[in-house]
Kinemage of the C-alpha trace (Angstrom):
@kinemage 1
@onewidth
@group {chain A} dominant
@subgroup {mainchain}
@vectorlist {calphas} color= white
{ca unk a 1} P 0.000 0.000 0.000
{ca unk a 2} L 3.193 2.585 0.327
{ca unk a 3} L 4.598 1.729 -2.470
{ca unk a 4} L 1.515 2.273 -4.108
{ca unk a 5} L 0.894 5.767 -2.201
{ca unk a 6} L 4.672 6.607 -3.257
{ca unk a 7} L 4.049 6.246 -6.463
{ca unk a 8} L 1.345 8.338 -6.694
{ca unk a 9} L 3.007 10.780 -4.884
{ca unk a 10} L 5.522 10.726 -7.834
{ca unk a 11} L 3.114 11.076 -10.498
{ca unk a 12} L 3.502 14.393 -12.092
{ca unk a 13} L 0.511 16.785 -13.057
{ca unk a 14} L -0.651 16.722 -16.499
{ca unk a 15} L 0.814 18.984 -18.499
{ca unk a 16} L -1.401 22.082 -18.851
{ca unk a 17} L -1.784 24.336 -21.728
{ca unk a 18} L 0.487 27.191 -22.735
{ca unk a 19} L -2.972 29.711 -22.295
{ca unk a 20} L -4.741 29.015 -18.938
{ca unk a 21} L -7.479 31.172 -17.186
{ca unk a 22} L -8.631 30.597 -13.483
{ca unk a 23} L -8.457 31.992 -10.073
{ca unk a 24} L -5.576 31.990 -7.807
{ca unk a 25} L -5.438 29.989 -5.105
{ca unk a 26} L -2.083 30.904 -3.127
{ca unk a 27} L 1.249 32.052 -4.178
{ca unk a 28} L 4.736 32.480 -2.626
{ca unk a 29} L 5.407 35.369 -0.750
{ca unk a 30} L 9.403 35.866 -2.164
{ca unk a 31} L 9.852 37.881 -5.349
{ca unk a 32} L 12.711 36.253 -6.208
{ca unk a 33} L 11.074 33.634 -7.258
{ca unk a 34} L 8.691 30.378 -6.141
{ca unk a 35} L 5.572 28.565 -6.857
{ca unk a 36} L 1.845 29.696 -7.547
{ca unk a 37} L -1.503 27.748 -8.400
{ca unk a 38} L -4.339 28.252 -10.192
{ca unk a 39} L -7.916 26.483 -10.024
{ca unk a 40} L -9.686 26.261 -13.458
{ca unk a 41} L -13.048 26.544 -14.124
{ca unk a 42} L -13.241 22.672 -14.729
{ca unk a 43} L -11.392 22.334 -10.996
{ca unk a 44} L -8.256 21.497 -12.214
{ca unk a 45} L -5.760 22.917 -10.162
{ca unk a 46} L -2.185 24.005 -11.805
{ca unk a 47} L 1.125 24.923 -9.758
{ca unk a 48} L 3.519 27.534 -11.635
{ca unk a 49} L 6.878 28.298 -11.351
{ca unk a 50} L 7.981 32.201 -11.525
{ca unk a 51} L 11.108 34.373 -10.908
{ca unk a 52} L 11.844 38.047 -11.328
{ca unk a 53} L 11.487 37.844 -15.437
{ca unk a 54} L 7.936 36.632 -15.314
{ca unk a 55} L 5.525 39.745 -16.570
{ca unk a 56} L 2.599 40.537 -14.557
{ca unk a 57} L -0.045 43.520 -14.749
{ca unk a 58} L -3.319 44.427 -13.080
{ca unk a 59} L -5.201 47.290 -14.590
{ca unk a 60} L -2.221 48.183 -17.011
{ca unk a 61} L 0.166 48.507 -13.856
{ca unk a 62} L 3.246 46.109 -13.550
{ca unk a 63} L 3.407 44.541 -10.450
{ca unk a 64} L 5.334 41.191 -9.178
{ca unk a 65} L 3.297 37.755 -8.095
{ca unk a 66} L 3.472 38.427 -4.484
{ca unk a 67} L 1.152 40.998 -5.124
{ca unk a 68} L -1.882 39.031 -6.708
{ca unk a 69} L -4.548 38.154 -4.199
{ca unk a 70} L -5.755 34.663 -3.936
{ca unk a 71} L -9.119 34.705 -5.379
{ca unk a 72} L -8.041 36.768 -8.300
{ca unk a 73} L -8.963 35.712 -11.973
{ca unk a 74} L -5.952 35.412 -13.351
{ca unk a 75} L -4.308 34.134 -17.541
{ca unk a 76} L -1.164 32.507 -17.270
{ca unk a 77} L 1.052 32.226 -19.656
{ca unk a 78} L 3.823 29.300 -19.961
{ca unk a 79} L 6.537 27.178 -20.975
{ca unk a 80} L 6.803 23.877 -20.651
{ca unk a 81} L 10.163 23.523 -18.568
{ca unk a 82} L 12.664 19.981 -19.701
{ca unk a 83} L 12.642 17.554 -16.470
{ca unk a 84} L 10.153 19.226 -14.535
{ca unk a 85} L 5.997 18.481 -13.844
{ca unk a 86} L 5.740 22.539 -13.344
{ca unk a 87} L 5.169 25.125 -16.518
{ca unk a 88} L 7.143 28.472 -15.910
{ca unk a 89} L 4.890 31.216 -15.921
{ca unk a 90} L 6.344 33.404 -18.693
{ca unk a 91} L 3.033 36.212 -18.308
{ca unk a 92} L 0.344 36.716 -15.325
{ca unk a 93} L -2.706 39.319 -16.683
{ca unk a 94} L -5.286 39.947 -13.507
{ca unk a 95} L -8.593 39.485 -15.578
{ca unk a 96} L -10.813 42.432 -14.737
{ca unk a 97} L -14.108 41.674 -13.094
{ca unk a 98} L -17.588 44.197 -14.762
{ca unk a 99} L -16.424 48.094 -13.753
{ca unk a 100} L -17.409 49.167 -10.647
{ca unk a 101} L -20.221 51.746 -10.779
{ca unk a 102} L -19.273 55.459 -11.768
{ca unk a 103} L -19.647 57.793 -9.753
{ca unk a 104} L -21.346 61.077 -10.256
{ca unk a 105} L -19.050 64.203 -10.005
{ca unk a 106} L -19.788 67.555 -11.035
{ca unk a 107} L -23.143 66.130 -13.180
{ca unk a 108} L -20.979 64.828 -15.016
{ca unk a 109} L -20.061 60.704 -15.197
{ca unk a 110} L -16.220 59.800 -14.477
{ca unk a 111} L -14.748 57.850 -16.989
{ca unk a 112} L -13.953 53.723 -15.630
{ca unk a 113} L -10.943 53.672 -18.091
{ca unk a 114} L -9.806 55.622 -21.814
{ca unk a 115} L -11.082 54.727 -24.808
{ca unk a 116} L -7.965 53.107 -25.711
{ca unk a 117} L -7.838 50.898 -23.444
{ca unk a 118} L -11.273 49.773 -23.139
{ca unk a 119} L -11.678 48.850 -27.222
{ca unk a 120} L -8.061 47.015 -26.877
{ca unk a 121} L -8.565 43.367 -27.973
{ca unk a 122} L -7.465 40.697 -25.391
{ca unk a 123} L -6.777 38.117 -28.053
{ca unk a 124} L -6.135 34.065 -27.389
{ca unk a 125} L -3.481 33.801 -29.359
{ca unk a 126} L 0.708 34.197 -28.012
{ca unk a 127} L 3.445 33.805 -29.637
{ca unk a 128} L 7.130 34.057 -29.052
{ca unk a 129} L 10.449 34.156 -30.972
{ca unk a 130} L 13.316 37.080 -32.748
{ca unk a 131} L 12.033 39.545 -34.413
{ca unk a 132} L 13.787 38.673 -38.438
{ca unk a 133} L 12.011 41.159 -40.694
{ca unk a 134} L 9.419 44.171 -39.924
{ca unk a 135} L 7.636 46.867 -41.884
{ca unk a 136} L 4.722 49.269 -40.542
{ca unk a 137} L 2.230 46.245 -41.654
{ca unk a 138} L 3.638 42.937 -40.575
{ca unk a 139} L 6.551 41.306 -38.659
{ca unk a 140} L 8.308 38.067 -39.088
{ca unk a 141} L 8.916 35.529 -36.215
{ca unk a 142} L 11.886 32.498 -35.776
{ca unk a 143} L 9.814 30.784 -33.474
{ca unk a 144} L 11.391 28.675 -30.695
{ca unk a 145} L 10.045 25.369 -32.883
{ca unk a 146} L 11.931 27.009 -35.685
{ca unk a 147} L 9.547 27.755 -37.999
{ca unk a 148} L 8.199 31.263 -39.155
{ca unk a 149} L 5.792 33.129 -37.832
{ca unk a 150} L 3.743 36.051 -40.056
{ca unk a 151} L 1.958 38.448 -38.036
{ca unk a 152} L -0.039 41.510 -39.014
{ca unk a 153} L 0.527 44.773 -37.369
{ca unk a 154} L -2.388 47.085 -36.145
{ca unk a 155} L -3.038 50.981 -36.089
{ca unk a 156} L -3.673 50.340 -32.203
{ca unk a 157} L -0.961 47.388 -31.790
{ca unk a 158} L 0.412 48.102 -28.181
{ca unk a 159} L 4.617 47.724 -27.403
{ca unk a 160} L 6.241 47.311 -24.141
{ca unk a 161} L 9.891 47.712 -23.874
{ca unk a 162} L 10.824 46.984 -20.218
{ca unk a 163} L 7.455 47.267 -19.131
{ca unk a 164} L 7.020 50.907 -20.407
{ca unk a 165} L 5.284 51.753 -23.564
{ca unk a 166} L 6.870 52.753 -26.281
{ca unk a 167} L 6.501 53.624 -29.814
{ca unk a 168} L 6.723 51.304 -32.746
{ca unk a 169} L 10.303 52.540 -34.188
{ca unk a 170} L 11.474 51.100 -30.993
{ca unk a 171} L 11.494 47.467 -32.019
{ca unk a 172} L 14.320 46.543 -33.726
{ca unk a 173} L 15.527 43.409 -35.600
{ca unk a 174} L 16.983 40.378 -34.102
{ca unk a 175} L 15.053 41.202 -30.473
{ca unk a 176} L 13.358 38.667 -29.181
{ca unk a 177} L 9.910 39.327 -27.924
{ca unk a 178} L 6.197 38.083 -26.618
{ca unk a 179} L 3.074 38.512 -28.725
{ca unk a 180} L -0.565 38.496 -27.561
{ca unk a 181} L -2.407 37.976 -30.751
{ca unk a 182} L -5.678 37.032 -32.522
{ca unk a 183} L -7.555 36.422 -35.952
{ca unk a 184} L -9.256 39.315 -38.096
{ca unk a 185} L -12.484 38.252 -39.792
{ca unk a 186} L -10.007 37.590 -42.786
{ca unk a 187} L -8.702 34.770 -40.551
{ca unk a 188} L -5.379 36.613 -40.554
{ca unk a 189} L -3.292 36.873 -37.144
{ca unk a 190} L -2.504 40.003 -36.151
{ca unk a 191} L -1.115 41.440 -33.055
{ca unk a 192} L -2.769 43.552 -29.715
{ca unk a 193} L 0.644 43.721 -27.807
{ca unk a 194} L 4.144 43.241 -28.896
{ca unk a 195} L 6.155 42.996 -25.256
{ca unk a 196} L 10.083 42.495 -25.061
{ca unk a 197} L 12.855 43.565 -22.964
{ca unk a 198} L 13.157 42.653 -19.177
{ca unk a 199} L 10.571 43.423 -16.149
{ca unk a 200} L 12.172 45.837 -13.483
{ca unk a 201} L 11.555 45.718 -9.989
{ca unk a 202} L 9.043 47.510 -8.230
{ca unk a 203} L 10.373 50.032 -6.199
């Protein structure tokens, strides 16, 4: 009966999908790095790994993972990582809940959040790889599975260079960078947010 309980022990989780959405359940307090799971709305629940390089926002504002609240609804993004039963989280997005009501002020309605942001797309697509050719419509991708990636580039496409935005004529060739994409009604892919760079710390 040990043996038996052992080996279950040793079983690892089944492998979960490189898009995930669910609500956190607990998270390590370090920032250096640690563990964090997730319960999905079938019950599964997933354990993370994450260090100082995985990307997380609430709201638009970078934060670190000891900063999510359990009960949060949360997309993770991953990598599967060689010899291990964990994914590495390589992007955390806090999902936002229905806006809170607004508030009267002056007669006049406060706005919950800009235009801008409120008509970006989420998109369910991500992609990553180096950047190997780029014009004001479309970038090319080496992929990590090294094929090529074409991607279409929008009036409203969003870039993050170390966490900041920036403007377009800041990405340059041969950088390596994280795309959260989707499909047009053409069935093209085209991009909502092209992110490289590195995270830095919250002061």
């Amino acid at each position: 009966m040990l043996v038996a309980v052992f080996a279950t022990a040793q079983t690892p989780a089944p492998s979960a999908a490189a898009l995930v959405r669910g609500v956190l359940l607990e998270r390590d307090p370090q920032t250096t790095g640690g563990q964090f799971s997730v319960r999905t709305a079938d019950n599964q629940v997933l354990r993370y790994q994450f260090d100082r390089k995985t990307y997380v926002e609430r709201e638009h504002d970078l934060i670190d993972v000891p900063r999510l609240k359990p009960g949060e609804k949360v997309e993770v993004v991953s990598d599967a990582v060689p010899g291990s039963a964990l994914r590495y989280a390589r992007t955390v997005h806090v999902l936002d809940d229905a806006p809170p009501p607004r508030p009267m002020t002056a007669g006049r309605y406060r706005a919950y959040r800009t235009s801008d942001d409120r008509n970006l797309p989420t998109g369910n697509l991500t992609y990553s790889g180096v950047v190997f050719r780029i014009n004001p419509e479309r970038l090319m991708l080496h992929t990590r599975t090294g094929g090529e990636q074409s991607i279409q580039l929008r009036k409203d496409t969003r870039y993050l260079q170390n966490g900041e935005i920036v403007e377009a004529d800041k990405l340059a060739l041969n950088t390596r960078v994280f795309i959260r994409a989707g499909k047009d009604i053409y069935d093209q892919v085209e991009a909502y947010q092209v992110i490289w760079g590195t995270i830095l710390d919250p002061k």
